[in-house]
LOROLO-553308 format. One line per field, with one value per residue (C-alpha): x, y, z; residue number from 1. Coordinates in steps of 0.2 Angstrom, whole numbers, padded with zeros to 4 digits. Layout:
% residues N
xx <- [X; ...]
yy <- [Y; ...]
zz <- [Z; ...]
resi <- [NUM; ...]
This chain:
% residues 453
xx <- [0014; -0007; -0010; -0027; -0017; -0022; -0007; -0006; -0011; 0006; 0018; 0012; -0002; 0008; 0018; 0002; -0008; 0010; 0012; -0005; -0006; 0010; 0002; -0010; -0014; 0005; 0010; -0001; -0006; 0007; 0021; 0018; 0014; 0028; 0039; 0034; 0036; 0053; 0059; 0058; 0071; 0085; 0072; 0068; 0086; 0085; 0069; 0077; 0091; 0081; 0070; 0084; 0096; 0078; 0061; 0066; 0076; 0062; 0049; 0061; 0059; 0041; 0038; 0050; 0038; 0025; 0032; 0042; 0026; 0012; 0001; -0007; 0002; -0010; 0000; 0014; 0027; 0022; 0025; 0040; 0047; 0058; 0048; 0044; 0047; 0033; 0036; 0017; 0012; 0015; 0004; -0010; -0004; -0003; -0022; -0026; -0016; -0023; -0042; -0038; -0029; -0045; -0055; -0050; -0043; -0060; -0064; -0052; -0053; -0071; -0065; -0058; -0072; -0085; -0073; -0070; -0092; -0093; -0083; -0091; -0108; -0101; -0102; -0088; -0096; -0099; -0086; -0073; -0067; -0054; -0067; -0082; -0069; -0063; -0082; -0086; -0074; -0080; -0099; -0094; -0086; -0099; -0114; -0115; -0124; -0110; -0098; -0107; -0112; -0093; -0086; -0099; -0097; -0078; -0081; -0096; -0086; -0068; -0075; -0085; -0071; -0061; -0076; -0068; -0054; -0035; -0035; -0054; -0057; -0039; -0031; -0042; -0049; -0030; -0024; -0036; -0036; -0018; -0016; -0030; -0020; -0004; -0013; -0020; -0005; 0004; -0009; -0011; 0007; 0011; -0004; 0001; 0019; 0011; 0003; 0010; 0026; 0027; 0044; 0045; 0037; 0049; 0064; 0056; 0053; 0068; 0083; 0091; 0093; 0101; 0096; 0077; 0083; 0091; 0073; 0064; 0079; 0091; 0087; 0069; 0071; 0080; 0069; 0053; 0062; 0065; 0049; 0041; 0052; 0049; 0028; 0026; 0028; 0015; 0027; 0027; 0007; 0010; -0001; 0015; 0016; 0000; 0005; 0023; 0011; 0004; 0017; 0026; 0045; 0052; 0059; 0069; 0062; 0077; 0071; 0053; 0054; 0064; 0052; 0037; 0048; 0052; 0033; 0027; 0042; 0037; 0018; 0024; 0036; 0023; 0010; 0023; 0023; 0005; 0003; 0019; 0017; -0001; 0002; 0017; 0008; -0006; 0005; 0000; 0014; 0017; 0018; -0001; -0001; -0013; -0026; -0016; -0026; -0046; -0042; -0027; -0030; -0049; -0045; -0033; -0044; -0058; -0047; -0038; -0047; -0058; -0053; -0070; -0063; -0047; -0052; -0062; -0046; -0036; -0049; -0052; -0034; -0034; -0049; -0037; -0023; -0034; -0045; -0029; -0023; -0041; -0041; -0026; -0030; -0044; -0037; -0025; -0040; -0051; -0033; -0031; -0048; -0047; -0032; -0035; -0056; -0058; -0070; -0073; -0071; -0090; -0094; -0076; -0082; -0098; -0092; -0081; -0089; -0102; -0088; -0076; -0092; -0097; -0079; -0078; -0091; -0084; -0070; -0084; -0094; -0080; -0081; -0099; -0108; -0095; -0083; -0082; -0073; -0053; -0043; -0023; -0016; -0031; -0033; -0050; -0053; -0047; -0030; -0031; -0030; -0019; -0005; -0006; -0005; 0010; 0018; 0017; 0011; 0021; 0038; 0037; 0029; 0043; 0056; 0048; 0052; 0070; 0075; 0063; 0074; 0091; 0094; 0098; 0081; 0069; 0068; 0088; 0097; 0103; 0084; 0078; 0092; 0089; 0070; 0073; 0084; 0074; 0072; 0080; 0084; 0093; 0101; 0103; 0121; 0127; 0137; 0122; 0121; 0130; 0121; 0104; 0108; 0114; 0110; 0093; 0087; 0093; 0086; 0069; 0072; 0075; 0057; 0048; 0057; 0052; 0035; 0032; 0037]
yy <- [-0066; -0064; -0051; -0046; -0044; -0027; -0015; 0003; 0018; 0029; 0027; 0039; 0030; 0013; 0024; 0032; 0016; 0005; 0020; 0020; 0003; 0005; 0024; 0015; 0018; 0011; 0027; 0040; 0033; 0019; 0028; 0044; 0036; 0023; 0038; 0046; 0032; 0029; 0045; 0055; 0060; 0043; 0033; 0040; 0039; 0021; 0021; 0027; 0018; 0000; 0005; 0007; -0007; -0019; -0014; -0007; -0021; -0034; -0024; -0026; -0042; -0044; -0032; -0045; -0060; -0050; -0042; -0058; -0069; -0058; -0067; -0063; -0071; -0086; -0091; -0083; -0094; -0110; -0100; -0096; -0110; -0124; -0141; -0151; -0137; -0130; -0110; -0109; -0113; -0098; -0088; -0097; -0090; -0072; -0074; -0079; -0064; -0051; -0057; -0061; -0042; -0033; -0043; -0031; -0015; -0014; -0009; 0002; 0012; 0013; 0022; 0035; 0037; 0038; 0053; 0062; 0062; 0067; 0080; 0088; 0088; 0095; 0079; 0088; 0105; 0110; 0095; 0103; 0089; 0074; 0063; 0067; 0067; 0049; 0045; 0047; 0033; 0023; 0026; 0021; 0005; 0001; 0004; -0011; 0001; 0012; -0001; -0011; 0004; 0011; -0006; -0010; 0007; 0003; -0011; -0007; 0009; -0003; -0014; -0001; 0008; -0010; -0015; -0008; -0014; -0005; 0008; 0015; 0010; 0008; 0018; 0033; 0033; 0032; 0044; 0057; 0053; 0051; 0069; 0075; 0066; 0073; 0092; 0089; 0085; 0097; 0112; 0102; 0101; 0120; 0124; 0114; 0122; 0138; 0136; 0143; 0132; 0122; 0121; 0109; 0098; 0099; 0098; 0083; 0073; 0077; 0082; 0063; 0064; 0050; 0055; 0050; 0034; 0029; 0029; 0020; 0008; 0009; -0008; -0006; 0009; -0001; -0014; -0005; 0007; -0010; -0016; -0002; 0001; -0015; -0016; 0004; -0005; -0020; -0035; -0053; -0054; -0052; -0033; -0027; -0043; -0038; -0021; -0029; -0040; -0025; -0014; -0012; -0016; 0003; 0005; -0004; -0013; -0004; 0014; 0012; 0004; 0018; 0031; 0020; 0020; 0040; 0044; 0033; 0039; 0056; 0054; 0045; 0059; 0073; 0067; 0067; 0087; 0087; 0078; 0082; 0101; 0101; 0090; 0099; 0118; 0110; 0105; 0086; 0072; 0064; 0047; 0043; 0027; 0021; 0032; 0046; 0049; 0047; 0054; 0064; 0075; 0076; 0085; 0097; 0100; 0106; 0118; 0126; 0139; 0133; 0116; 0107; 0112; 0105; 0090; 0086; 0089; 0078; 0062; 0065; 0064; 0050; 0041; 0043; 0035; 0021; 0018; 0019; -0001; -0006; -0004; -0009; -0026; -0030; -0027; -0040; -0051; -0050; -0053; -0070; -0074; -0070; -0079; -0095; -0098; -0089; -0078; -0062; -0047; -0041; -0061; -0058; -0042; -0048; -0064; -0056; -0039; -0053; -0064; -0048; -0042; -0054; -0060; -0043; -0042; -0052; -0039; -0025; -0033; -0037; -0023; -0024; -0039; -0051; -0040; -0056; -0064; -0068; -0077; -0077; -0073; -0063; -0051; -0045; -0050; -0035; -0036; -0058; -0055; -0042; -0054; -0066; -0055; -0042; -0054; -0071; -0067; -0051; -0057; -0075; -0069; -0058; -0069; -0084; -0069; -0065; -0083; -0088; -0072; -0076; -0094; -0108; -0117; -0104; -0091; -0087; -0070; -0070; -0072; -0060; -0047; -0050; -0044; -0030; -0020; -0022; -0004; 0014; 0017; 0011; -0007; -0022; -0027; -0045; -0036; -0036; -0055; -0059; -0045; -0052; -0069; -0070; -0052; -0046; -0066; -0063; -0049; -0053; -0068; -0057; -0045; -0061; -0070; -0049; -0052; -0068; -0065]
zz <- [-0133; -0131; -0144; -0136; -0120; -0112; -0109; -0105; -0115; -0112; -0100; -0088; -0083; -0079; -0066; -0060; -0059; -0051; -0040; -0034; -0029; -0019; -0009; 0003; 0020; 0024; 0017; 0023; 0039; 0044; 0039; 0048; 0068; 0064; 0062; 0078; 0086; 0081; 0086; 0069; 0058; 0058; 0056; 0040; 0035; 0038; 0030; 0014; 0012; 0014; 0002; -0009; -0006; -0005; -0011; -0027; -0033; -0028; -0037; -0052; -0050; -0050; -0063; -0073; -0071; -0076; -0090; -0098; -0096; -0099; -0088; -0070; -0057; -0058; -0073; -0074; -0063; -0073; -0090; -0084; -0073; -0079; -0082; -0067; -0054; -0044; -0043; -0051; -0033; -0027; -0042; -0031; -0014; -0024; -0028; -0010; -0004; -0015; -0011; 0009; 0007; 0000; 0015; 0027; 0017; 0010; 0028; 0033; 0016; 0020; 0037; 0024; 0014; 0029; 0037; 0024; 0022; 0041; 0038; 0023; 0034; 0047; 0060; 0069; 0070; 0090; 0096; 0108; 0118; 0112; 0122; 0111; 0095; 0101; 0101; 0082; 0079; 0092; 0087; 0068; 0074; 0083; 0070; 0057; 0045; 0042; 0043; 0030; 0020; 0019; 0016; 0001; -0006; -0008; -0016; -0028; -0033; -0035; -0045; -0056; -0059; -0065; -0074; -0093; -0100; -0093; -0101; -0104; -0083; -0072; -0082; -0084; -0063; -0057; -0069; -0062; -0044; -0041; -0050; -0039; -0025; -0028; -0028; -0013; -0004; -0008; -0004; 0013; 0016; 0013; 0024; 0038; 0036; 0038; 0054; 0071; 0077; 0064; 0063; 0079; 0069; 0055; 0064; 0075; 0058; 0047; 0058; 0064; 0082; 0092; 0109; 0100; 0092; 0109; 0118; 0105; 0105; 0089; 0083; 0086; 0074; 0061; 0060; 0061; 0044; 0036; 0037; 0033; 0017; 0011; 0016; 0008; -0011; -0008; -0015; -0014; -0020; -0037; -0032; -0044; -0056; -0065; -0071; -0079; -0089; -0096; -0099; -0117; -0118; -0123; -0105; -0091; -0076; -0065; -0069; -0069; -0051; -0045; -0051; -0044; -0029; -0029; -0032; -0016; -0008; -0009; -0005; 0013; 0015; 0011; 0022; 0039; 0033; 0033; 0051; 0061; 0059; 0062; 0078; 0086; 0081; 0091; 0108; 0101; 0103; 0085; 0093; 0096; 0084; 0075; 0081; 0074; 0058; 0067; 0085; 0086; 0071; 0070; 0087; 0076; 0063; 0075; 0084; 0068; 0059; 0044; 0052; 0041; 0026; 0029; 0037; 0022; 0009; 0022; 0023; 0005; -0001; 0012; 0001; -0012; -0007; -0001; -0016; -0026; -0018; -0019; -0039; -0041; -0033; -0041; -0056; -0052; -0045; -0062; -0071; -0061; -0064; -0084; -0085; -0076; -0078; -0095; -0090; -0095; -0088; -0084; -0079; -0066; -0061; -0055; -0046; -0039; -0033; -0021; -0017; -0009; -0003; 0007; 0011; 0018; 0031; 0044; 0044; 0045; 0057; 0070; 0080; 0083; 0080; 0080; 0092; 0102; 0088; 0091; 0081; 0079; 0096; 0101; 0088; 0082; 0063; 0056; 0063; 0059; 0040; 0043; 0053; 0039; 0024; 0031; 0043; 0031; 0015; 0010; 0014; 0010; -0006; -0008; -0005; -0018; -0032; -0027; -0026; -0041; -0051; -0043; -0042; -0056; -0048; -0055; -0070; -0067; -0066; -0083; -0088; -0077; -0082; -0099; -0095; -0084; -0096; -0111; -0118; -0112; -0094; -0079; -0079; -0068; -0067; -0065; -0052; -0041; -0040; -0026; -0016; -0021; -0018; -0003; 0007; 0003; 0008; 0025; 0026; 0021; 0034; 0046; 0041; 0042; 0061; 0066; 0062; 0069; 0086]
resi <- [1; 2; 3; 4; 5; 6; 7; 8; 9; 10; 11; 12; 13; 14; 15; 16; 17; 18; 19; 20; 21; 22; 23; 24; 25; 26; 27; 28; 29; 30; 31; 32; 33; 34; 35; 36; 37; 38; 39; 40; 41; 42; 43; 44; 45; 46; 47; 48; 49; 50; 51; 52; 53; 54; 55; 56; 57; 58; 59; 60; 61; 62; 63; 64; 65; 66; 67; 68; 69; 70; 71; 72; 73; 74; 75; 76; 77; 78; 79; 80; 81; 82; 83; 84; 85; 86; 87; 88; 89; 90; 91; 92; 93; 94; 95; 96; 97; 98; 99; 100; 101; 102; 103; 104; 105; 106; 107; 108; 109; 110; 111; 112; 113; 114; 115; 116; 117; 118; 119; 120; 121; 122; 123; 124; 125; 126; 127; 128; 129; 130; 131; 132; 133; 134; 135; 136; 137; 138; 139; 140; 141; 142; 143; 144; 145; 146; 147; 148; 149; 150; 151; 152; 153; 154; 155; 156; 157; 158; 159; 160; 161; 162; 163; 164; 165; 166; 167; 168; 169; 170; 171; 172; 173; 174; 175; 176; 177; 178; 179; 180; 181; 182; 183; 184; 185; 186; 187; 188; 189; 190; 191; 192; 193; 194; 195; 196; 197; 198; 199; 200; 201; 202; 203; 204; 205; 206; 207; 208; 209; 210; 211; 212; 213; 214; 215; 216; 217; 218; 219; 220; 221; 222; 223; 224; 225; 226; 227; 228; 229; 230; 231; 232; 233; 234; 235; 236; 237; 238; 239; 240; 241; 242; 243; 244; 245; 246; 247; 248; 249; 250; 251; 252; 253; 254; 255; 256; 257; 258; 259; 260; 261; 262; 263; 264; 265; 266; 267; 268; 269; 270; 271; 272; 273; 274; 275; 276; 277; 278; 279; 280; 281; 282; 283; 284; 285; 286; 287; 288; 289; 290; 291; 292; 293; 294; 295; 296; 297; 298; 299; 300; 301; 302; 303; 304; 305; 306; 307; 308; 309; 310; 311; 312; 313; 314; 315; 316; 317; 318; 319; 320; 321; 322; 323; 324; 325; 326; 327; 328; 329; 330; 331; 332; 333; 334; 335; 336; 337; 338; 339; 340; 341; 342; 343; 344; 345; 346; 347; 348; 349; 350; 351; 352; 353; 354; 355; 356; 357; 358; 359; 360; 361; 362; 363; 364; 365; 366; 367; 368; 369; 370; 371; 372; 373; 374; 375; 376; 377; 378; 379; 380; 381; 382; 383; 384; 385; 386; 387; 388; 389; 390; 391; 392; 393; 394; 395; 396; 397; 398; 399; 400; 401; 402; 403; 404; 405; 406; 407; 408; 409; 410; 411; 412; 413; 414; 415; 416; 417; 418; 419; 420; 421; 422; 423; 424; 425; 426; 427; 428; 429; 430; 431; 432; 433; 434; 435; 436; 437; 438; 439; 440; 441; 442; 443; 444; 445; 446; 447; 448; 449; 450; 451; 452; 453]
């Protein structure tokens, strides 16, 4: 074991770090439109016991390689690995994903952090139409300045707030933010559960209803809640692997996951009772999509009394939730770079802060100046990097763990066992084997066939 191996100051903050890396914009935008979508309450049923059965096993899992090699996942496979195999290939493929990941999530988070400023100067202030609401996101699409400016603030702030060591710079900025975002849910879900027929919207997201599930087509429904249980907790990148390395050995893998998995969980769950009452007390459907969170409830908040102020609360809790994964990965990108080059933290902060930087501007820039860029089946840039990193990275990452934990080739179960329930806590069963081996494969098959097609 590294002695001068950074690890967490209490165990508080490797749950609040882990979990803020898993609360992204999967949760508190994703999860919310892909709900309405899929006609509200079975959905999340669906939603919840594949997040069970699949995502929190496989975090386990990571959290495993991590933990038993105390390495990034640069290294970690080939410390771990039997001789002459080639799992460590994949710890490459985890460094590619996590910087093509923050190539365009930079962007988006920058969307965050640009609405929440527009609506603390009032940018909104004398709007009454959806048309003119729709036209601020359009305008900010279309202006490199702000796109570059939000995007590069994003990244100067990320890698500032990496630039310590865990616990003096992770630690300490996710501890505080995630409290702050965990307040600010709450105080935006009860307000929204106060407004006038809000109820509609409750019983729309929560109450199962067939005759919903039937229109958005039942296995549409179960596939859209798989994918999204298994994409909410960022695996298969090693975005989870990092924060194993750094935890201490007093509790099990099993129960941490679960708690990780309980706090995301509850932050996706909130922010449907943030948005779903707010739409349906506002005669909105809940199924807009992705412009859900910069058209459809921009047009909300301008209608509903002392709407700038909770406009800004909601696009900052939304910063929040975003800036969470950024941090979180470059951490994970300065760990690689530590581990594998020998650099030192402030010479990885530095490289990397220009290289993200400039790696991010084609994304910023593609729905202006290089709007007439297309690249995977059509896509713009933006939605490019993000066909290869949810459709191909994430699952096949995923699916290189599981195997890599569960088969005689790689680590081994008994091995990865062994690691997960070291200290107080939930345990993996040898029970489980069978399931793991065999089940949860085809069904990450069947994630990755879904988003190929």
């Amino acid at each position: 074991m590294n002695e001068t191996r950074d690890t967490f100051g209490s165990r508080l903050g490797f749950i609040l770090v882990s979990a803020g890396c898993a609360i992204g914009i999967g949760n508190v935008w994703k999860f919310p439109y892909v709900t309405g979508v899929n006609g509200g309450g079975i959905f999340v049923l669906f939603y919840l016991l594949f997040l069970v059965i699949m995502g929190v096993p496989i975090m386990s899992m990571e959290l495993a390689v991590g933990r038993g090699s105390r390495k990034s996942a640069a290294r970690a496979f080939r410390s771990l690995e039997k001789p002459g195999s080639r799992w460590h290939v994949h710890g490459w493929a985890c460094m590619l994903g996590n910087y093509l990941l923050m190539m365009y999530y930079t962007t988006v988070s920058g969307w965050m952090l640009g609405y929440f400023w527009k609506f603390l100067t009032g940018s909104f202030e004398g709007l009454a139409t959806s048309e003119e609401v729709a036209g601020v996101f359009g305008g900010m699409l279309a202006s490199p300045s702000q796109m570059v400016l939000w995007m590069g603030l994003t990244v100067v702030l990320g890698f500032l707030a990496v630039s310590f060591d865990v616990q003096s710079g992770l630690e300490r900025v996710s501890k505080a933010m995630m409290l702050c975002l965990l307040g600010l849910i709450v105080i935006l879900a009860v307000h929204s559960l106060l407004l006038p027929g809000a109820a509609k919207g409750v019983s729309f997201y929560l109450l199962p209803s067939l005759e919903r599930a039937r229109a958005a087509g039942l296995g549409n429904v179960i596939a859209a809640a798989m994918n999204q249980s298994f994409f909410t907790l960022s695996l298969g990148i090693g975005s989870m692997e990092i924060f194993g390395s750094y935890m201490s050995d007093e509790h099990s893998l099993l129960g941490e996951s679960v708690r990780i998995g309980v706090l995301d969980t509850f932050v996706a769950l909130m922010s449907g009772l943030i948005i779903f009452p707010a739409c349906f007390s506002y005669g909105i459907e809940p199924d807009a999509g992705p412009s859900l969170i910069f058209i459809t409830l921009p047009n909300v908040f301008i209608h509903m009394a002392g709407g700038r102020i909770w406009g800004t609360l909601f696009f900052l809790f939304m910063t929040f939730a975003s800036f969470s994964t950024v941090t979180a990965v470059f951490e994970n990108i300065l760990a690689c770079c530590m581990d594998s080059f020998g650099w030192t933290r402030g010479e990885a902060v530095i490289r990397n802060l220009i290289f993200v930087f400039l790696g991010s501007l084609p994304c910023a820039l593609g729905y202006n100046l290089l709007s007439g860029v297309h690249l995977i089946g059509g896509r713009d840039i933006l939605d490019s990097e993000d066909f290869i990193v949810s459709n191909l990275l994430l699952p096949a990452g995923a699916l290189v763990f599981l195997l890599f934990c569960v088969t005689r080739y790689g680590w081994g179960y008994e091995s990865y066992m062994e690691e997960a329930n070291k200290g107080r806590g939930l345990k993996v069963s040898r029970i489980f084997k069978p399931f793991f081996q065999f089940v949860v494969p085809v069904l990450i098959l069947f994630i990755l066939w879904q988003g190929l097609k």
